[in-house]
KEKE-3310 file (N, C-alpha, C; in steps of 0.2 Angstrom, whole numbers, plus 5000, padded with zeros to 4 digits):
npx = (5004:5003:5008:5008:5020:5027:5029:5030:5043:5046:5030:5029:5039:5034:5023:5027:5035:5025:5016:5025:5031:5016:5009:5004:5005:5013:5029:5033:5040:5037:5033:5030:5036:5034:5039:5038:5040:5032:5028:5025:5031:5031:5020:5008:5003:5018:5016:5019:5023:5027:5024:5024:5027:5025:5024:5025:5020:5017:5015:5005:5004:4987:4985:4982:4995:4995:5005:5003:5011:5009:5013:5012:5003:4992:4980:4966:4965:4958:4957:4963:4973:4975:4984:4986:4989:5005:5018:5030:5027:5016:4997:4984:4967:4959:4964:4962:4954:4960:4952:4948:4954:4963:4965:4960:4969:4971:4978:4992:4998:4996:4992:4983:4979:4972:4967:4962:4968:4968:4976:4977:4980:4991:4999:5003:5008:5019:5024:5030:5022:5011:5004:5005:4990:4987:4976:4969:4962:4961:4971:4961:4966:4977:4990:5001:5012:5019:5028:5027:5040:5050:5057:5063)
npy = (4994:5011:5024:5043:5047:5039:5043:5055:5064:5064:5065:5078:5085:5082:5087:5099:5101:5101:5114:5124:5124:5125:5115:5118:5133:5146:5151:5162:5175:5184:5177:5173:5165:5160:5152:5142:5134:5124:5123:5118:5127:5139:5144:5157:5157:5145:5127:5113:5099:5085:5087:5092:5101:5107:5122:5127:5142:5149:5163:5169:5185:5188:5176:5162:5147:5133:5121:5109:5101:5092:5081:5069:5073:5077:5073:5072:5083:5099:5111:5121:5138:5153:5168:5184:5202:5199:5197:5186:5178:5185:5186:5187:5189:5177:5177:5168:5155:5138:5127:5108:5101:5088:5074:5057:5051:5054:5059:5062:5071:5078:5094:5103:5117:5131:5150:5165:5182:5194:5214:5220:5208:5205:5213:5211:5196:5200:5208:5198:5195:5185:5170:5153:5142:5127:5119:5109:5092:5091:5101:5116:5131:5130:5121:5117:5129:5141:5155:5164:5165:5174:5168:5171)
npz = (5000:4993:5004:5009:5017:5013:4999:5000:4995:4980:4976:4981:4971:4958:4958:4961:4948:4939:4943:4940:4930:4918:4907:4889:4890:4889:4895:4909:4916:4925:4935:4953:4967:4982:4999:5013:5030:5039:5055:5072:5084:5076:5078:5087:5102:5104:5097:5105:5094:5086:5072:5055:5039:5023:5012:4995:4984:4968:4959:4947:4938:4943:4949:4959:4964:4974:4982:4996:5011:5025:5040:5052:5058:5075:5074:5064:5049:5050:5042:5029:5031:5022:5031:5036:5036:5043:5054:5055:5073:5074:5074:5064:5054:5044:5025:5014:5014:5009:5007:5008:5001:5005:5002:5007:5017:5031:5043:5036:5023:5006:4998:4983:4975:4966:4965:4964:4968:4976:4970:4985:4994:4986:4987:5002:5002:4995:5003:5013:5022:5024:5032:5032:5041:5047:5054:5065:5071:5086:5088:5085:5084:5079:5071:5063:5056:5043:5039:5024:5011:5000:4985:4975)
capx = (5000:5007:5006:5010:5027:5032:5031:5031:5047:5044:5027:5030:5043:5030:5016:5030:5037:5019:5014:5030:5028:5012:5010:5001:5006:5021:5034:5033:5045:5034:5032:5032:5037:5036:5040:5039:5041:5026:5031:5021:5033:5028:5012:5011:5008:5021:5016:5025:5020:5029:5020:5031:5025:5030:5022:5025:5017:5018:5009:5006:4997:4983:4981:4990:4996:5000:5007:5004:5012:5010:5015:5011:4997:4991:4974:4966:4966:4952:4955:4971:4970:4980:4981:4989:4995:5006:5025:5032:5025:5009:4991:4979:4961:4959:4964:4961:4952:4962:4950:4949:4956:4970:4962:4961:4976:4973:4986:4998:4993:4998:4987:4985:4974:4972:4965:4963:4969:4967:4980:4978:4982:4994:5004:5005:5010:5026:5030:5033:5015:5006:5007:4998:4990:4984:4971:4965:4955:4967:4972:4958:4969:4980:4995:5008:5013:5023:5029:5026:5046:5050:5064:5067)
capy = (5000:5016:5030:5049:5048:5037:5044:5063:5069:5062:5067:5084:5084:5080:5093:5107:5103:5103:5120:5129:5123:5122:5113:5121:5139:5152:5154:5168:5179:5190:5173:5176:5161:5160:5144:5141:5127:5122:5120:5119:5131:5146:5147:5161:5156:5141:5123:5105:5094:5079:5085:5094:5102:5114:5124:5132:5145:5150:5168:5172:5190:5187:5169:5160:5141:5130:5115:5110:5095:5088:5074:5065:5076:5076:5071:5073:5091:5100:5117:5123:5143:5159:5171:5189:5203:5198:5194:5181:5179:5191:5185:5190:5186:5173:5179:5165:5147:5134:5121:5103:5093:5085:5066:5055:5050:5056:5065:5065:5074:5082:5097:5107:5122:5139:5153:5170:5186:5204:5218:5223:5204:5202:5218:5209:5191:5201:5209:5194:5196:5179:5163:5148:5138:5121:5117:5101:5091:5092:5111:5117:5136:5129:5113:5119:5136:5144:5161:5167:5169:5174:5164:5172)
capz = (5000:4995:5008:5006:5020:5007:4991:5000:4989:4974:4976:4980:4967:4954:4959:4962:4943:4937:4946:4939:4922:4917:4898:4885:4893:4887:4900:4910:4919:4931:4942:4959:4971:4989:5000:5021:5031:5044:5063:5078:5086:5071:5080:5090:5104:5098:5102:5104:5092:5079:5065:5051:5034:5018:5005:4990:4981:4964:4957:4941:4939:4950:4952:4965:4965:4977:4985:5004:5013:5032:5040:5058:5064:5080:5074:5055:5048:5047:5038:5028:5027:5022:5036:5036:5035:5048:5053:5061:5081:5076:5071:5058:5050:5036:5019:5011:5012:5005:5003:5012:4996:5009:5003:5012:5020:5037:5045:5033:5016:5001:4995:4979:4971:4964:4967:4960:4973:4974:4971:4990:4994:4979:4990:5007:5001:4991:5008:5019:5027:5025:5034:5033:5046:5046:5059:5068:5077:5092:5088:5081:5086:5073:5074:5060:5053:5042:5034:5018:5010:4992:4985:4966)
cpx = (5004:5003:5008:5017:5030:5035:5029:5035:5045:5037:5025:5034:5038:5025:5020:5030:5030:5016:5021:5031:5023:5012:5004:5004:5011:5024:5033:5037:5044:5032:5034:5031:5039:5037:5038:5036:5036:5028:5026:5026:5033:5024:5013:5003:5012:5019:5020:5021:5027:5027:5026:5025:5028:5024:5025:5021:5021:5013:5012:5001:4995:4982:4989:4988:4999:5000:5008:5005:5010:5009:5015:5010:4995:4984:4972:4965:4958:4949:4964:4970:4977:4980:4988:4984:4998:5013:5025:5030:5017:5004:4987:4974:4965:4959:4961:4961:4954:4959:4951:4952:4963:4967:4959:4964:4976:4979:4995:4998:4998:4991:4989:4979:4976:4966:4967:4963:4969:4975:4982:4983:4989:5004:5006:5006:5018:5028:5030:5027:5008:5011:5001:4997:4987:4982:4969:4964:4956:4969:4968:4961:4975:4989:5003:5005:5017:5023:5030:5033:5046:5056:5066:5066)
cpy = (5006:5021:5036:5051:5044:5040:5054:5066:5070:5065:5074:5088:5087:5085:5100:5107:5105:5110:5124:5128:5122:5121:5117:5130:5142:5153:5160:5171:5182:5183:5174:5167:5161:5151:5146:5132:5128:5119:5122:5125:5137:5147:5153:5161:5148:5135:5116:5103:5090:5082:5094:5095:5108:5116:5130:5136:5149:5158:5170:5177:5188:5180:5165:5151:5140:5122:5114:5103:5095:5082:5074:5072:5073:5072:5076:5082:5094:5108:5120:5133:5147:5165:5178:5196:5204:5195:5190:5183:5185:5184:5189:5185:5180:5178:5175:5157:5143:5126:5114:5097:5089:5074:5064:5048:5052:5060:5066:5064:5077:5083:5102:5113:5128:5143:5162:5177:5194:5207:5221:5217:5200:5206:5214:5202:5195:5205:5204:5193:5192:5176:5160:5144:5131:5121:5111:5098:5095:5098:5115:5127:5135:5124:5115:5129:5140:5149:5159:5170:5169:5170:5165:5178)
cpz = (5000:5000:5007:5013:5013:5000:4994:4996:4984:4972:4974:4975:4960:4952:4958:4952:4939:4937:4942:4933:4918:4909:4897:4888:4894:4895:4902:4915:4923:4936:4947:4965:4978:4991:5008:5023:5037:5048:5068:5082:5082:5074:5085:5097:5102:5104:5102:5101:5086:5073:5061:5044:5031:5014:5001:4987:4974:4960:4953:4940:4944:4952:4956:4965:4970:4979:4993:5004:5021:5031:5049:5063:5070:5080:5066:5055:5048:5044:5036:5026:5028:5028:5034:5034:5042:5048:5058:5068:5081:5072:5067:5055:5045:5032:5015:5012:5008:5003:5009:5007:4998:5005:5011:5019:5026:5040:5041:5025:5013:4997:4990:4978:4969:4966:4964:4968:4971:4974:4977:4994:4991:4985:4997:5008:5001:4997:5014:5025:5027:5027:5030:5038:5045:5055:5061:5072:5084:5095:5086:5081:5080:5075:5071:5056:5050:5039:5030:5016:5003:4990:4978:4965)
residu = (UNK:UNK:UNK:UNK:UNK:UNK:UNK:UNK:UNK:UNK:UNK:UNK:UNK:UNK:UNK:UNK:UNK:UNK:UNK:UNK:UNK:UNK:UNK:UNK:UNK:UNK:UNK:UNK:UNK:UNK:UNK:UNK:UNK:UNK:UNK:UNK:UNK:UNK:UNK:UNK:UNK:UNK:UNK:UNK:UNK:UNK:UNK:UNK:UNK:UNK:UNK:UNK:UNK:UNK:UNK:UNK:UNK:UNK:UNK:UNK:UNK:UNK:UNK:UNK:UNK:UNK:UNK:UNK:UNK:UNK:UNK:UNK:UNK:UNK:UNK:UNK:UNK:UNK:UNK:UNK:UNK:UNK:UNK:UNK:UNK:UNK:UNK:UNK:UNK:UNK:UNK:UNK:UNK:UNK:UNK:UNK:UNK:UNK:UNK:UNK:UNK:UNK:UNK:UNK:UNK:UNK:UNK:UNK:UNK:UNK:UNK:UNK:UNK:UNK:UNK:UNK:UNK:UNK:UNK:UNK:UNK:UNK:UNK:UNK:UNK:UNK:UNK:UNK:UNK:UNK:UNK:UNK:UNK:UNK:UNK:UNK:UNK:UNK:UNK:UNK:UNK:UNK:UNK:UNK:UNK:UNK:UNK:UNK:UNK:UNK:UNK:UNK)
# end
């Protein structure tokens, strides 16, 4: 039986190269790529847990891709969302509901989607001012968490 600890790289690998090349569609130059890595110690306040994730983001113009993983939650997920504008150790509203397409694999997932963003929103991604949080059963406060960094 495959499981998603097993084939997490490869996986991610997979979805990342997809997400950053999409076929049929011209190369483009103005993409904007963030990354952050998902700890129960980002939270603010920060908590103990095993449980480990990443995502990446990819934005073109207004539309925003991305890639979420975790792995050896506390108990299944039950909301992955965008949150800001806000720096490390602050809190802030939802931006943006990412959706519950985690499968189902239980506590340990690999999730994708799009999403179309506003120019206010567009502004406080590009300065360092989203996270995201993943939610569950256990935390429903929130289990991992990470900023929002540009990396191109």
């Amino acid at each position: 039986m495959l499981t998603a600890a097993r084939w997490a790289l490869p996986g991610q690998l997979c979805l990342l190269m997809l997400m950053m090349f999409q076929p049929g569609l011209p190369a483009r130059a103005d993409t904007e790529r963030y990354n952050g890595a998902l700890r129960g110690k980002e939270l603010s306040p920060p908590i103990e847990t095993h449980a480990l994730g990443s995502v990446q983001l990819a934005l073109v113009g207004d539309q925003l891709s991305w890639i979420v993983s975790f792995y050896d939650l506390d108990s299944p997920p039950v909301s992955v969302q965008m949150h800001g504008p806000a720096g490390p150790g602050e809190n802030a509203g939802m931006l943006l509901d990412m959706g519950n397409n985690w499968g189902d694999l239980g506590r340990n997932n690999i999730m994708s989607g799009k999403a179309v963003i506003n120019a206010d929103q567009r502004a406080s991604l590009s300065s360092g001012k989203w996270y995201l949080l993943v939610r569950t059963r256990s935390h429903p406060g929130g289990e991992l968490r990470g900023q929002m960094q540009r990396f191109n």
